[in-house]
ZAKOLMAR-984826 format. One record per residue (C-alpha): x, y, z. Coordinates in steps of 0.001 Angstrom, whole numbers, padded with zeros to 6 digits, always signed. Each point is the difference from the previous one (the first is absolute). Last residue first. Layout:
% ZAKOLMAR-984826
XYZ ...
% end
This chain:
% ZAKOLMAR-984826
+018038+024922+014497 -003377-001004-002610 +001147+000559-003519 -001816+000998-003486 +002149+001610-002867 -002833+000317-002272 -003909+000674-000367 -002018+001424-002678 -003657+000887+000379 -001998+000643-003147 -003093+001813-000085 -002734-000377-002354 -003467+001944-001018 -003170-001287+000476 -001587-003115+002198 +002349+000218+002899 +003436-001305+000792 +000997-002882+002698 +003855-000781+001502 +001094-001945+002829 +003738+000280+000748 +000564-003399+002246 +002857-000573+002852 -000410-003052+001713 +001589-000409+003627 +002029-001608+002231 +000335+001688+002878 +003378+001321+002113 -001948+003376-000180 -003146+001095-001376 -001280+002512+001719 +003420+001601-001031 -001407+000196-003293 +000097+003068-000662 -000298+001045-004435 +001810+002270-002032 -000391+000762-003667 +002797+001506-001967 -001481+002028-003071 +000564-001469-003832 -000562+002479-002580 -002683+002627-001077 -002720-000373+002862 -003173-000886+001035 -001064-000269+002949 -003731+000690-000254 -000559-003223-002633 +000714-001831+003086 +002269-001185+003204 -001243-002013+002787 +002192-000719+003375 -000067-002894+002482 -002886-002529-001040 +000246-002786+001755 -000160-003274-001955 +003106-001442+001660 +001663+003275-000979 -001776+001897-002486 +000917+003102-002365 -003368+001195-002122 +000891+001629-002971 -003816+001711-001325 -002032+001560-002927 -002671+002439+000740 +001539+002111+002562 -001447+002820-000090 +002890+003172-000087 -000938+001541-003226 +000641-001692-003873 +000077-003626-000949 +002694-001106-003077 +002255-001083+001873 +003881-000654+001074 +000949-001075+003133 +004293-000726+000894 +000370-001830+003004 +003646-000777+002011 -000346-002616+002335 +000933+000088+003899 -000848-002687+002759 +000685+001034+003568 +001809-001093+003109 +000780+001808+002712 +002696-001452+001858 +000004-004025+000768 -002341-002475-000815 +000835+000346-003622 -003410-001320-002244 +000754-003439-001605 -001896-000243-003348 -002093-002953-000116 -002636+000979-002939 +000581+002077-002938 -002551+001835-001942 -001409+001483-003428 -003218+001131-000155 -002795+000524-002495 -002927+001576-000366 -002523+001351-003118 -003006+002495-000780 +001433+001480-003385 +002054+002395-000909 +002930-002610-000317 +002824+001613+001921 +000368-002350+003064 +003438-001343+001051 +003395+000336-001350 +002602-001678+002122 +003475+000621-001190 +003307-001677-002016 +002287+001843-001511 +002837+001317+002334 -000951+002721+002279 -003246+002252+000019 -001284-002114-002683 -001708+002376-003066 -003499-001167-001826 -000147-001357-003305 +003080-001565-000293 -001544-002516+001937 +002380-002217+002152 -003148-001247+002184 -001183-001264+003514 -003942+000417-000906 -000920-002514-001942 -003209-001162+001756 -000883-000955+004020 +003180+000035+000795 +002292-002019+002485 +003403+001201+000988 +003720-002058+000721 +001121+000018-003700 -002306+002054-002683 +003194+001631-001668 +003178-000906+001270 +000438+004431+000357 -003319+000264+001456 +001889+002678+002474 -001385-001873+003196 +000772-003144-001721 -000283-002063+003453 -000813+002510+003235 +002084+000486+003303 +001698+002926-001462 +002841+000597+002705 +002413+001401-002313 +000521-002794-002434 -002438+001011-002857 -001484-002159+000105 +000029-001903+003212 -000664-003753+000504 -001719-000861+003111 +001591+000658+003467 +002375-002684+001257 -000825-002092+002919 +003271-001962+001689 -000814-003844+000545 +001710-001492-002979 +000335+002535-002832 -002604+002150-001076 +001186-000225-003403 -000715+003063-002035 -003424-000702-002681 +000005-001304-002681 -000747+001889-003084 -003295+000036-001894 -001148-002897-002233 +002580-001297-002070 -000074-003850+000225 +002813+000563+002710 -001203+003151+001225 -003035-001868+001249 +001977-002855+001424 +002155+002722+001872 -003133+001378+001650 -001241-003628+001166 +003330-000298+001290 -000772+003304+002351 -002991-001002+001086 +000783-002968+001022 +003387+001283+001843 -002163+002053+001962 +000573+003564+000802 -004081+000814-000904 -001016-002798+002402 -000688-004225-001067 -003768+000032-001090 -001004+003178+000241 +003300+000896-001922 -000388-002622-002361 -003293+001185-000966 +000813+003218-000531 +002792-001080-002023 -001929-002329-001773 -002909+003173-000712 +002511+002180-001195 +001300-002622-002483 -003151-000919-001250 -000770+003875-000628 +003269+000124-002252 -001042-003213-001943 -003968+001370-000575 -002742+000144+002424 -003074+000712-001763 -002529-002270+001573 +001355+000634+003695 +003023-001252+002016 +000414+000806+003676 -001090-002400+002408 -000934-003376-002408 +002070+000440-002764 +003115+000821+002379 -001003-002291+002959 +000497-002721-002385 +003102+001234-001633 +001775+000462+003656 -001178-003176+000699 +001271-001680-003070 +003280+001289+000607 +000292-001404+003791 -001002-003219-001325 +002053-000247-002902 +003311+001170+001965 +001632+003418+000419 +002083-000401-002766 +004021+000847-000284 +002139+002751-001724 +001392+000175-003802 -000334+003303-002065 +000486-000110-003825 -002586+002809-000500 -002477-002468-002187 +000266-002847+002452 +000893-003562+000284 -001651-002668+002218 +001368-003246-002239 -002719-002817+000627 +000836-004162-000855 -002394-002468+000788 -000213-002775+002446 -002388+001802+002184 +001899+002844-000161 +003683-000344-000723 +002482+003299+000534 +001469+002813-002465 +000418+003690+001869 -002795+002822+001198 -002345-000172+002366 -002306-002597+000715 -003159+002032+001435 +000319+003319-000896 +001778-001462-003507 -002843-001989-000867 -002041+002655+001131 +001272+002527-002243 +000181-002651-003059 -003693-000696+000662 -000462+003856-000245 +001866+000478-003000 -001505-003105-001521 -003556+001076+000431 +000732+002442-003327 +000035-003267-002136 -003340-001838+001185 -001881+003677+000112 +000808+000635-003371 +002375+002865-001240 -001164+003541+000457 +000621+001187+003399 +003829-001246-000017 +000670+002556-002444 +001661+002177+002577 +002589-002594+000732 -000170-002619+003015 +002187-002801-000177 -000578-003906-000302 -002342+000897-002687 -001833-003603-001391 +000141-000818-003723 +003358-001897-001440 -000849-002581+002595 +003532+000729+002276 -001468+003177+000338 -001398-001082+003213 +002819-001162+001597 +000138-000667+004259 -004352-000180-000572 -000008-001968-003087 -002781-000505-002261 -002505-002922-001827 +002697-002543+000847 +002049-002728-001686 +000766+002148-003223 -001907-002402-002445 -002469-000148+003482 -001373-003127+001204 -002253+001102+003011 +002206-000883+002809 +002046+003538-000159 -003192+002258-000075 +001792+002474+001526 +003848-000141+001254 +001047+001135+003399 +000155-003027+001709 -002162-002269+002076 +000454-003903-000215 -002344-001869-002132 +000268-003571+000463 +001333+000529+003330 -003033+002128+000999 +000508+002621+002551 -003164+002148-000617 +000983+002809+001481 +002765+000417-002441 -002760-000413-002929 -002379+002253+001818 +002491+002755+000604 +001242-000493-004114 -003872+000784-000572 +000179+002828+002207 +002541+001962-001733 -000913-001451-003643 -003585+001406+001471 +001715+003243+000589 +001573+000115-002951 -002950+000428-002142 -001749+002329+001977 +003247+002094+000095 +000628-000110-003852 -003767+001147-000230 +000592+003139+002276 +002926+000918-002365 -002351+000180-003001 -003427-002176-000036 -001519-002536+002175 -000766+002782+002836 +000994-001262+003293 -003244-001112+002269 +001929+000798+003420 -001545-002164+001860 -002951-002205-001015 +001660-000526-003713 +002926-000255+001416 -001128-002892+001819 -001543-001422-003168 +002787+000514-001941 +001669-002475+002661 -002172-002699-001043 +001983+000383-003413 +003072-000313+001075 -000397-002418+002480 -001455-002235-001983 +002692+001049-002679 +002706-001383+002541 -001467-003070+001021 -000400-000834-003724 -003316-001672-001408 -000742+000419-003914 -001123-003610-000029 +001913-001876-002830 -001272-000995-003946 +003657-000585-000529 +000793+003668+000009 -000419+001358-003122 -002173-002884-000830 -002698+002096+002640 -000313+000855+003401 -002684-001257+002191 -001588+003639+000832 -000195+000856+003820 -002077+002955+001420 -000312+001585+003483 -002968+001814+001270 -000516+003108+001611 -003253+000453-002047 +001456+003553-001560 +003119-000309+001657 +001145-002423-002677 +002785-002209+000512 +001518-001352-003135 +001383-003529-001295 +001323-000376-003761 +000771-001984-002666 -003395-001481-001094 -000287-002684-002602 -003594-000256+001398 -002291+001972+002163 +001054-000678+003814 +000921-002884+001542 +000437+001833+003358 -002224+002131+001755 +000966+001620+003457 -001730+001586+003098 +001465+002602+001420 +000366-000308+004043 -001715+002765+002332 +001032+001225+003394 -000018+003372-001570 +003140+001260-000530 -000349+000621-003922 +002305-003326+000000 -000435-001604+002911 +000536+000616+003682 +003202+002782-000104 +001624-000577+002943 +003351+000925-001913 +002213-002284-000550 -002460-003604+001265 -002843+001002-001288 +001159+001834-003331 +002427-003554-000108 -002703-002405+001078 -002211+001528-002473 +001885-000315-003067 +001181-003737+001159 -003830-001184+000434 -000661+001757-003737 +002565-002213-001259 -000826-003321+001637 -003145+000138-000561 +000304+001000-003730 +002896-002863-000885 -002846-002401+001939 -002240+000979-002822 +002305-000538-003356 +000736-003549+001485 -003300-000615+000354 -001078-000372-003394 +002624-002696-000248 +001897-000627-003337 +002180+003821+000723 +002280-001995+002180 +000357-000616+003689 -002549-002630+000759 -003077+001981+001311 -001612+000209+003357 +000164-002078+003038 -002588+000324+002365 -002264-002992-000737 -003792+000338-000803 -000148+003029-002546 -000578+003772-000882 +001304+002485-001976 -002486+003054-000368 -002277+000993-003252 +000366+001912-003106 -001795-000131-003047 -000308+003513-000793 +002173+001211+002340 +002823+001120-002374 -002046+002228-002005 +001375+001538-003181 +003111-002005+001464 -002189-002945-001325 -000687-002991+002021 +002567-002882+000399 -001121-001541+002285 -000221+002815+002327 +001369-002256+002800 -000166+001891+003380 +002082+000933+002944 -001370+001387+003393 +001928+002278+002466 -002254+000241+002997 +001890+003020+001474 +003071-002213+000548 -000279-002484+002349 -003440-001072-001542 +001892-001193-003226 -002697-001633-002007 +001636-002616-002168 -003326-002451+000526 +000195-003191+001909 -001958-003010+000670 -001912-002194+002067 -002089+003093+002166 +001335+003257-001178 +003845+000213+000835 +001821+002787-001522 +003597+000233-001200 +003119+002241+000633 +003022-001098-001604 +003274-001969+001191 +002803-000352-003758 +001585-002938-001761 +001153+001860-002883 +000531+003456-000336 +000158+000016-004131 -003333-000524-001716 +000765+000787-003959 +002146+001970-001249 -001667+002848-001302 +000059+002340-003289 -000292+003834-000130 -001985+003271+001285 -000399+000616+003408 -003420+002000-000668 -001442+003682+001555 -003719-000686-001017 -001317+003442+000304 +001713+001119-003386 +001322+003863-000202 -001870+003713-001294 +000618+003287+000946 -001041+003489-001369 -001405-000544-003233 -002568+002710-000858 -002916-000437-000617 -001111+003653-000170 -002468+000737+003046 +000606-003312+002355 +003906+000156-000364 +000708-003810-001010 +000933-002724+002471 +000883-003782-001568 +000079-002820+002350 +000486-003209-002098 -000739-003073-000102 +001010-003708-001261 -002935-002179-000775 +001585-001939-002701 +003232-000465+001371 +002049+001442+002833 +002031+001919-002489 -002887+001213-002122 -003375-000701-001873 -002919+002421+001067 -001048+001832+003082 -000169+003885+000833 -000683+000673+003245 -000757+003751-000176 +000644+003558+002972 -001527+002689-001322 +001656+003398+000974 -000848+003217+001933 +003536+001908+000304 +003033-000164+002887 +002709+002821-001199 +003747-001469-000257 -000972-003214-000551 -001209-003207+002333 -003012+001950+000742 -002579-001751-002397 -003611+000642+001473 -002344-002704-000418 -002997-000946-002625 -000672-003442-000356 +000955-001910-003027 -001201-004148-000921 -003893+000608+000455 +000213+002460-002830 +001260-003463-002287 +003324-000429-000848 +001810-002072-002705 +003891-001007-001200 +000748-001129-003540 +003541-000383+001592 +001044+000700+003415 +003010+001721+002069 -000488+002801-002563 -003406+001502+000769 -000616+003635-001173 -002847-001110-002560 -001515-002061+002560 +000445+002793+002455 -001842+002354-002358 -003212-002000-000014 +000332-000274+003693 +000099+003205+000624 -003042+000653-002702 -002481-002709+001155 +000716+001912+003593 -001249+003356-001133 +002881+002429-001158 -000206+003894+001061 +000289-000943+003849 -002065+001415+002969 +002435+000167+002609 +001052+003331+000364 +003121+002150-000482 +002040-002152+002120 +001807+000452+002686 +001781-002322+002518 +001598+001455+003144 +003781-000029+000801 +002711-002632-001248 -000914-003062-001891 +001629-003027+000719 +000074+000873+003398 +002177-000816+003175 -000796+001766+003215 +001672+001022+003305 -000381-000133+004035 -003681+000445-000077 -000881-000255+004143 -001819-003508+000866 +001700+000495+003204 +001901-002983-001037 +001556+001963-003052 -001881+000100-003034 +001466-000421-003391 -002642-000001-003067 +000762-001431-003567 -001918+000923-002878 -001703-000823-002992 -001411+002328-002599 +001591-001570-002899 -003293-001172-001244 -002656+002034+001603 -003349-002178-000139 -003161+002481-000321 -002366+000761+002737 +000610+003581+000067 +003694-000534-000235 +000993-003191+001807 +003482-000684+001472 +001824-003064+001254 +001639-000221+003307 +002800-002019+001445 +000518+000815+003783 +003051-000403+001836 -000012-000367+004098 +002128+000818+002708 +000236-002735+002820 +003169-000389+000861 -000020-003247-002030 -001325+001286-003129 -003956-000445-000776 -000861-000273-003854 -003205+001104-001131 -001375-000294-003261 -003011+001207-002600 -001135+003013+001839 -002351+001843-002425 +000783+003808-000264 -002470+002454-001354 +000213+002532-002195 -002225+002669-001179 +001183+002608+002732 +003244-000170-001367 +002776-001711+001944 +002335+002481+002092 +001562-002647+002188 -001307+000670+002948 -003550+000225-001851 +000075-003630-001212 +001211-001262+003588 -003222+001219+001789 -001965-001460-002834 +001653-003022+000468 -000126-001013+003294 -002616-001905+000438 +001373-001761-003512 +003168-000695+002410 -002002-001633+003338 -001655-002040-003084 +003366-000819-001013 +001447-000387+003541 -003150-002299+001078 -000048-002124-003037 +004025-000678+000483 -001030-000875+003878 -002061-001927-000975 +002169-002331-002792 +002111+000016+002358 +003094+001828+000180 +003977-000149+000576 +001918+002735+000577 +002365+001517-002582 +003424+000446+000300 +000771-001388-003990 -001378-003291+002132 +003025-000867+001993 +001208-003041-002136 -001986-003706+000808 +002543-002631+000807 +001007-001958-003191 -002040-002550-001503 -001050-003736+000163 -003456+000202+000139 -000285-001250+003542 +002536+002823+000884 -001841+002830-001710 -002959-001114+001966 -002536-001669-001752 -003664+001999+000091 -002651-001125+002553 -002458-003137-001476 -003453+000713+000241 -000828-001020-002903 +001626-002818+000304 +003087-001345-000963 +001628-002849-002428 +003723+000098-000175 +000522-000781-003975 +002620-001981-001703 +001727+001506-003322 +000828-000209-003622 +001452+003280-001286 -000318+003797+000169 +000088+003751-002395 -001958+003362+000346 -001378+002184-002154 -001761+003560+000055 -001849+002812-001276 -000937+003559+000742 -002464+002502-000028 +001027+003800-000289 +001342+002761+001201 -000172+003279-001032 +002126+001875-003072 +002034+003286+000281 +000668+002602-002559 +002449+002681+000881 -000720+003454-000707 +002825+002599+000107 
% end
């Protein structure tokens, strides 16, 4: 039952331009309205409000206030302690906190967590990456620093001939498995895919070394440009007495910079800013320095408009401040990256695999910018299913920027990395992944171990066809085909409207562990705040799930007559999968727990939650959001439970917790015991006509297991 998970990482980018004339502005210049810049209106904001950079500080540190208070509602250890990282203000005024965790002083990777308070600053709900309190048998580790890091070097795979010095791992506690344990946390750096000073994260079990995750920082576009391709382009320049410098003081005092040409080992070696008499910069091709450098403006100015601009969002870690970027860097280089480490963006010059061109596309700008937002979000692990998702959503986002963009030398579409002279003509495509040979454009239950680039396409095929829908049509001069992997056919919703829902998704409801059937809870949760539980949103957004094979759509609402949500079975159940029958479709889990075991009975079919049974101090949970609660009769929610332990007495030691928007209604333990399954019944009339999340919360003791199994659930 244990699932390995990964954490997030650094990332990388590129981005892609041509020759161009300048608008010169002050520093004091206001930002250019999406009309001035040539763009569409500005979308509803995911229903967000917009903030300040003071009134941001103010919720945060209103939110850190908090935290203690919010730690012990939520049945946090008394080691821990939450550290508000993000606050995002809806329009009605309820409020969603992003925390990270801290066990007695010590980083807790996977620990994250989402908090939803309504506007009476009451706890609505909660999204964690890590269910329940951390434990850990103490923090004093077996291995000394030298050792972790000698032991990541040997673990290292990302990089060759790799080294580490005890300055390079710090001791944190790994919770992204099953049961969190003390771990070292190493940069290891050596020879790689981003060249010569690649690295890698490598985390090893701080008493025996062992390997427990491991994945590059620099997350790279890898492959061959084309050269500066927007053309004649506006950017945002400086004046500083006679002359210029590309200092964009409209956005967060963006400023680019030639590396010439220092090494990747470190790119700012011999850096310094652009800067010169007239206002016109470079001549279109790769021969001017500046050619490279107004490419950067231009594509980090387009990347914030559109977070700006969609979703009130003011810069990337929504901060008021630009990143600053480096072009020219190293030599021969055939790559751009955004690291979050110095939130700074790179640019190598390409190499005779490419003509010796600029590695600058619109679309991988906003690709790889956009790891930085998730980065400040939802921070996605870079490995398994979670991985796929951080991947895809900056193909997501960096389509959005490419759209937003509106260039008619590079017209959006749903290809990636199309202007960067491809064999194939692209790096992926969103309407046909697999059309590479490499990418999933369905979900199967291996989809957690192929790379990160190649399990993304199931999710940039879902929004694709969220967005599109299905069918052939012409996209920016080039030809998409929306088919599915169930044969179904219906329409989009529209780009805008589906990057919305994605947006609020990663940054509402998604955590560090999500995996494909948490994303699609957290869309349709996300639609329906967005657009109502009966919409017709959130019901395409359900079929474009099903249609890359993640969970079932759900019944059409129709056009102006509500419909409940789907039943299962169809008496009145108002939950997905009640019966786990399609497997993990419609719930979230913190581990493996939905299973087909042999090893322990169903009470129908074969498919069951097992939860707990490890004799060991441990919690998990397994939950489903949005459920529509009758508002008529007496509703209830009924499950059958079968307990089997090894405890002995009436104490409870080992504990089932049933929660309803993070109330706790009933509590079953080790004391209830029993031989077979026994019907469990539940009131919920307080409840009625609400939309609610259902969540079975479970958390065993030091010695001696108990195993909860649950089946045949159904609110009516």
């Amino acid at each position: 039952m244990y699932r390995k998970n990964a954490l997030a990482a650094g990332v990388a980018a590129a981005l892609t331009l041509g020759s161009a004339t300048m608008v010169a502005t002050q520093s004091t210049a206001a930002p250019q309205s999406p009309a001035a810049a040539g763009t569409s209106a500005a979308q509803p904001g995911a229903g967000f409000q917009a903030m300040t950079a003071d009134t941001r500080s103010k919720a945060i540190r209103t939110a850190d206030r908090n935290a203690a208070t919010t730690a012990r509602a939520l049945g946090l250890g008394p080691e821990e302690r939450l550290v508000a990282k993000d606050v995002l203000i809806d329009t009605d005024g309820a409020r969603h906190v992003r925390y990270d965790r801290t066990y007695r002083g010590l980083a807790v990777i996977g620990g994250d967590l989402v908090v939803h308070l309504a506007k009476n600053g009451g706890i609505t709900g909660s999204d964690l990456a890590h269910q329940g309190a951390i434990r850990v048998a103490g923090t004093t580790p077996k291995l000394t620093a030298a050792d972790a890091s000698a032991k990541a070097v040997k673990h290292a795979k990302h990089v060759k001939k790799g080294r580490a010095g005890s300055k390079d791992s710090t001791l944190v506690v790994y919770a992204a498995g099953k049961i969190p344990v003390l771990a070292y946390r190493s940069t290891v750096t050596g020879a790689g895919e981003t060249g010569p000073a690649s690295r890698e994260a490598v985390i090893v079990d701080a008493d025996s070394g062992a390997l427990l995750d491991q994945y590059e920082l620099h997350q790279s576009v890898t492959g061959t440009g084309n050269g500066v391709t927007v053309g004649q382009v506006s950017i945002e320049t400086t004046q500083t007495g006679s002359g210029y410098t590309l200092t964009d003081a409209a956005h967060g005092g963006t400023i680019v910079y030639d590396s010439y040409n220092s090494p990747q080992s470190n790119p700012r070696q011999n850096a310094r800013a652009f800067s010169k008499t007239s206002n016109s910069w470079g001549n279109g091709t790769a021969s001017s320095r500046e050619s490279a450098a107004v490419d950067a403006s231009y594509g980090l100015a387009k990347t914030w408009d559109y977070y700006k601009n969609s979703f009130n969002r003011s810069g990337i870690r929504n901060d008021g401040r630009g990143a600053p970027a480096y072009v020219h860097v190293d030599n021969s280089l055939v790559n751009a990256f955004y690291d979050d480490n110095c939130f700074c963006m790179y640019f190598g010059d390409g190499s005779s695999q490419n003509s010796n061109t600029p590695v600058t596309a619109v679309d991988v700008a906003g690709h790889e910018m956009s790891h930085g937002v998730t980065a400040a979000t939802a921070n996605l692990n870079y490995s398994g299913e979670s991985g796929g998702l951080n991947e895809a959503t900056s193909d997501i986002f960096g389509t959005m920027v490419e759209f937003y963009a509106d260039n008619t030398t590079d017209p959006g579409d749903y290809y990636i990395g199309e202007k960067l002279n491809m064999a194939s003509g692209y790096l992926r495509r969103m309407d046909n992944p697999s059309a590479d040979g490499n990418s999933l454009s369905c979900w199967n239950s291996g989809a957690g171990s192929v790379d990160v680039h190649y399990s993304s396409g199931i999710a940039n095929h879902f929004f694709y066809l969220a967005a599109e829908g299905t069918g052939a049509k012409t996209i920016g001069g080039r030809s998409h085909n929306g088919t599915t992997c169930n044969n179904d056919t219906f329409a989009g919703v529209g780009k805008d409207k589906a990057a919305a829902v994605w947006y609020r998704a990663l940054s509402a409801y998604m955590t560090s562990s999500t995996n494909y059937a948490g994303a699609r809870t957290a869309t349709l949760q996300a639609a329906a705040d967005l657009y109502g539980t009966n919409s017709q949103e959130r019901y395409l957004v359900s079929k474009a799930w099903a249609a890359v094979s993640v969970g079932t759509a759900l019944p059409d609402p129709g056009t102006g007559t509500p419909t409940p949500d789907p039943t299962d079975p169809p008496s009145g159940n108002a939950l997905t999968n009640g019966s786990f029958e399609q497997g993990t479709s419609g719930w979230t889990q913190s581990d493996n727990i939905i299973s087909n075991s042999a090893l322990q009975p169903a009470r129908d079919g074969s498919w069951y939650a097992w939860m707990m049974g490890y004799g060991a101090d441990a919690v998990e949970s397994v939950s489903q959001s949005n459920i529509a609660v009758p508002a008529t009769g007496a509703p209830k929610l009924t499950f059958w439970l079968k307990v089997s332990t090894q405890e002995s007495g009436y104490a409870a030691y080992d504990t089932l917790k049933v929660k309803i928007n993070g109330t706790t209604l009933a509590t079953y333990s080790n004391a209830n015991a029993s031989s077979g399954y026994v019907q469990k019944t539940v009131d919920l009339s307080a409840y009625k006509g609400q939309s609610v999340k259902l969540e079975f919360a479970g958390t065993e003791d030091t010695y001696l297991s108990t195993i909860f199994l649950l089946d045949q659930i159904a609110i009516g």
